[in-house]
C-alpha positions in Angstrom: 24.0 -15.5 3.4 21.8 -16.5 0.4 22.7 -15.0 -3.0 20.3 -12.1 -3.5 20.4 -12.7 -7.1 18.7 -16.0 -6.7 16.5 -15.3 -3.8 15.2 -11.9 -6.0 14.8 -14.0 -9.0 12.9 -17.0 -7.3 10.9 -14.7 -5.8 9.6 -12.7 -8.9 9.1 -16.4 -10.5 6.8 -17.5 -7.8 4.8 -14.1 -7.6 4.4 -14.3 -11.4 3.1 -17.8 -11.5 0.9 -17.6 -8.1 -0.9 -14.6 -10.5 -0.9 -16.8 -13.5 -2.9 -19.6 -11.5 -5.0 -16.8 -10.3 -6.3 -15.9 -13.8 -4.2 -12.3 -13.5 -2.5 -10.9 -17.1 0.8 -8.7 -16.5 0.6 -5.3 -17.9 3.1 -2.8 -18.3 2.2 0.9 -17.3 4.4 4.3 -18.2 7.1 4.5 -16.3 7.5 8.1 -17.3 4.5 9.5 -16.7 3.2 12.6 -17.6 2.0 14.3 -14.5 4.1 16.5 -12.1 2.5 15.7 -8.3 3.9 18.3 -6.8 7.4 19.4 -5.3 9.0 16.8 -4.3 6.6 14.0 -5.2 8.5 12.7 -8.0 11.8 13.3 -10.3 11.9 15.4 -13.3 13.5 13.5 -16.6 14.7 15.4 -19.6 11.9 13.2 -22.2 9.9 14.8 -24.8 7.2 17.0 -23.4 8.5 16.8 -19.9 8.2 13.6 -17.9 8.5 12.3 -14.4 9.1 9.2 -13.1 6.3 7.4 -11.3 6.3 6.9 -7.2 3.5 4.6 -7.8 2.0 2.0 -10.4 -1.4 2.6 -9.1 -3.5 4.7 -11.7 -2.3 3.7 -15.1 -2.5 0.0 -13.8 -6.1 0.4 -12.3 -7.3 1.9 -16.1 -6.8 -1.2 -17.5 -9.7 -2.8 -16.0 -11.5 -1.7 -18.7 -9.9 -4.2 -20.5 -9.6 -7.3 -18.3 -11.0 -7.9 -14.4 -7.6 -8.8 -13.2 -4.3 -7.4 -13.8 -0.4 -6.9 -12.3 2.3 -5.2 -12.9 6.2 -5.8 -11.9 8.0 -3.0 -11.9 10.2 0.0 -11.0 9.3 3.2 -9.3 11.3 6.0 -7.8 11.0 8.1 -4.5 13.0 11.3 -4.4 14.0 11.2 -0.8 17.2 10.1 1.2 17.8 6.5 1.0 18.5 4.2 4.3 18.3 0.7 5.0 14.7 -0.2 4.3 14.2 2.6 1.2 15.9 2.9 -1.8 15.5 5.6 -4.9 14.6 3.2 -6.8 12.9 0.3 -6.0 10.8 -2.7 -7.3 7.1 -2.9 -7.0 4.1 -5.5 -7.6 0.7 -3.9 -7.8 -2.6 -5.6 -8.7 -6.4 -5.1 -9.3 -9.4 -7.3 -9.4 -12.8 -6.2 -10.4 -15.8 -7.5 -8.2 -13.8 -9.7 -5.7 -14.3 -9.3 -1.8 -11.8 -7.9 0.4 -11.4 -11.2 2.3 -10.5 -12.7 -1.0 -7.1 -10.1 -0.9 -6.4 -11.3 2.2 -6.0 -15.1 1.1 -4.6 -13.3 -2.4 -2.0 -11.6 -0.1 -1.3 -14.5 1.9 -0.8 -16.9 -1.2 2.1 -14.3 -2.4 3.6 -13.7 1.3 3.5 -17.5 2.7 6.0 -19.4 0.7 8.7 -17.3 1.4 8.3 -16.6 5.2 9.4 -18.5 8.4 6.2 -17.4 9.4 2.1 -18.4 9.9 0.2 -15.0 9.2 -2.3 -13.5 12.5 -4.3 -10.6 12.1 -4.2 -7.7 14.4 -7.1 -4.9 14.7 -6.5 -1.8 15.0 -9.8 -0.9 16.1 -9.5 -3.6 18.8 -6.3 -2.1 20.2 -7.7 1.5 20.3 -10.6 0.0 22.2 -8.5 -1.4 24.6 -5.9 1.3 25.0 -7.8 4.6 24.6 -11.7 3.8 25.4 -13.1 4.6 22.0 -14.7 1.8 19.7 -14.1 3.1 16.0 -16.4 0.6 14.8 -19.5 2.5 16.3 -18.5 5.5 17.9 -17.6 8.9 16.6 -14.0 10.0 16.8 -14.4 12.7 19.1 -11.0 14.3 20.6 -9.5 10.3 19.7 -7.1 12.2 17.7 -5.9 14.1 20.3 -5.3 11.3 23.4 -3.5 9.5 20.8 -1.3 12.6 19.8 -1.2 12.8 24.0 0.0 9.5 24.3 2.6 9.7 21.5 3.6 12.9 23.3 3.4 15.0 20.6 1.7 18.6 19.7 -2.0 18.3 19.9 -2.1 20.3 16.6 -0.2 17.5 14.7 -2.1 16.7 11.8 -4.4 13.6 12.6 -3.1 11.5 9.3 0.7 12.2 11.0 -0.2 11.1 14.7 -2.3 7.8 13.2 0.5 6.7 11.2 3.0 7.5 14.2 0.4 5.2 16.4 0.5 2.6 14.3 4.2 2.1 13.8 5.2 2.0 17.0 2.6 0.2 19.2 1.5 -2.0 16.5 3.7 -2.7 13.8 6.4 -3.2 16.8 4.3 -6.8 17.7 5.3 -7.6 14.7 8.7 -8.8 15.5 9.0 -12.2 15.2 6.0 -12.7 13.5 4.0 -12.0 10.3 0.8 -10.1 11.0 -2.0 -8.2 8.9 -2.6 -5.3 10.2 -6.6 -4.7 9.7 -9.3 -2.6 10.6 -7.5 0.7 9.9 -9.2 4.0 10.8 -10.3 6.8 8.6 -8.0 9.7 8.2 -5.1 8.0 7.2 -2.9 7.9 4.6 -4.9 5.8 2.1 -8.0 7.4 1.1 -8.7 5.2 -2.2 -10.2 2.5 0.5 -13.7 1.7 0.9 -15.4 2.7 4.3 -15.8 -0.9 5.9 -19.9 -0.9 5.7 -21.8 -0.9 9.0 -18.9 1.4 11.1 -17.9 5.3 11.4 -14.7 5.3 11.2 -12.7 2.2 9.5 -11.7 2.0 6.6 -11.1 -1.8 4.3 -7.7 -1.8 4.3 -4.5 -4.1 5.7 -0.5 -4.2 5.7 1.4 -7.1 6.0 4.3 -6.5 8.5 7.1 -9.4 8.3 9.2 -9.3 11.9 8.7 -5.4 11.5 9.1 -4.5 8.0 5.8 -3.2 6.2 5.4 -5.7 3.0 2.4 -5.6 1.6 -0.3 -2.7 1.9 -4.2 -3.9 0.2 -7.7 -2.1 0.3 -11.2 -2.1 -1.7 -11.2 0.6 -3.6 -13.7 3.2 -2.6 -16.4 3.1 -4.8 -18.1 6.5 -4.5 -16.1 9.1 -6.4 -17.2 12.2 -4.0 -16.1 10.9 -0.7 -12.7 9.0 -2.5 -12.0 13.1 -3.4 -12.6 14.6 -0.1 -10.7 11.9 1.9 -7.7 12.2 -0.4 -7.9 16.5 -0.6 -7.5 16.2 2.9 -4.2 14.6 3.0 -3.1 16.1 -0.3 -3.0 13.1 -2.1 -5.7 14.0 -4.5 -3.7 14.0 -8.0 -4.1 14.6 -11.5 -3.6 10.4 -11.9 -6.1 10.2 -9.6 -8.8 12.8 -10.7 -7.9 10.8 -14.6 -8.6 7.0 -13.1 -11.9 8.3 -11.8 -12.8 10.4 -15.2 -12.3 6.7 -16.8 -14.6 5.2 -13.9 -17.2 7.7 -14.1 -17.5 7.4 -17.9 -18.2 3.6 -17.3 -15.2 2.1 -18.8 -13.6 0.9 -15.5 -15.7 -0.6 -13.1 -15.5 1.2 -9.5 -15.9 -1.9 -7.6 -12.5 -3.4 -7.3 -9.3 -4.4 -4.8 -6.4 -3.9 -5.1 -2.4 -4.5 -3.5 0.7 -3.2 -3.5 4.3 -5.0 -2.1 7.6 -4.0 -1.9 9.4 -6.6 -4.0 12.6 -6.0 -2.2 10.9 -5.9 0.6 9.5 -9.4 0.7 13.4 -11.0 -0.3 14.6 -8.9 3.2 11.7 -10.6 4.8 12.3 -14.0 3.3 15.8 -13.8 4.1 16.5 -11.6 7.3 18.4 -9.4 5.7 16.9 -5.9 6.9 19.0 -4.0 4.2 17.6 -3.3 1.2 20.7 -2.1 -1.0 21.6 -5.8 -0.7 19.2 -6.8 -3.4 19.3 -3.8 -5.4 21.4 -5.4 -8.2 24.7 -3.9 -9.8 25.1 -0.7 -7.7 27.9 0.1 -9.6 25.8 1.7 -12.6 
């Protein structure tokens, strides 16, 4: 068994300086921040004027495009909900924008940041493709239709499971599973998910320009364009109730024209990627002095 201390610190080392070559500037966001998303969504701290601390970096670190087309941010976030061997309550995140760049170019971004410290060549998967195969329906040209309801069907569950439940449900276990073993990008995601800030990939009804990065099972790395038209971001996200007050602020910022709409951006688990590097599918194991 590697020491985690070294594998955790090596790894934040060579994130830092793959962004560095990359032309990216590390920024530091509010950790306590001042919106309240809702019960459950985040936990309460005893700061002046009532804070909670952040689930996410997202937001605060997209607003700073105003300033400079590419920047990251390394740090901690917090999940109120019961801990297990792949989630912890507090946890270790890398998230980044870019401003005008393609969504290929996160894919070799993503790749550039995964590769050094896997055992593993990375292959792409479609979604799209499998539901072809599978279930008869082409997402990338044909309407839904009841596709929502074969696939809850096939799952075996209720037919009036929410359609953002039975996709992700779909996805991690006929999908992700092929993972094992192998590194794979998971592309060519369909709309009604759970990530409504991607784009809608141009010239199809019903994908959206997003990808994860599963390592031998274990979800890594999640990227997307950013949906550039403010209407549609809202009403995707209202559906799933991830339309938030951090949200609503990033696109008063865009809308006034000091962040530019047109942007990707990626999110990894950096605990995640040492389990991946290493094997070790436990993620208290590089969660450092547990004692305090």
């Amino acid at each position: 068994m590697r020491d985690p201390i070294a594998v955790k610190s090596n790894v934040l080392f060579s994130l830092r300086d793959t962004l560095r070559d990359e032309r990216f500037l590390e920024v530091t966001t509010p950790v306590a921040r001042r919106a309240d998303l809702g019960s459950g969504r985040r936990a309460a701290v005893d700061l002046d004027g009532g804070r909670f601390l952040r689930a996410m970096i997202g937001p605060a670190l997209r607003a700073n495009l105003e300033y400079h087309p590419r920047v990251f941010e390394i740090g901690p976030c917090f999940r109120p909900e019961k801990p297990d061997a792949v989630h912890g309550p507090e946890f270790t995140m890398l998230d980044l924008y870019a401003v005008g760049e393609s969504f290929e170019f996160l894919f070799e971004l993503a790749e550039r940041l995964v590769a050094p410290h896997i055992g593993y060549e990375l292959e792409r998967i479609s979604i799209a493709d499998y539901v072809r195969d599978v279930l008869g329906t082409d997402p990338r040209h044909e309407p839904l239709g009841d596709l929502p309801t074969r696939m809850a069907s096939r799952l075996g569950v209720s037919a009036d499971t929410p359609f953002q439940t039975v996709l992700g449900q779909f996805v991690e276990r006929e999908l992700e599973t092929q993972s094992v073993g192998r590194a794979v990008f998971l592309t060519d995601y369909l709309v009604g998910g759970d990530e409504p800030c991607a784009r809608l990939t141009p010239g199809t009804t019903g994908l959206i320009n997003r990808f994860e990065v599963i390592v031998d099972g274990l979800e890594v790395v999640h990227g997307y364009e950013d949906e550039t038209d403010g209407a549609l971001f809202a009403e995707r996200a209202q559906a799933v109730d991830l339309y938030d007050a951090e949200q609503q602020l990033a696109w008063e910022l865009i809308n006034a024209g000091r962040v530019p709409a047109a942007s990707v951006g990626l999110g990894m688990g950096v605990e995640r990627l040492c389990m991946a590097a290493t094997g070790v599918h436990d993620i208290r194991y590089f969660l450092q002095s547990p004692e305090f």
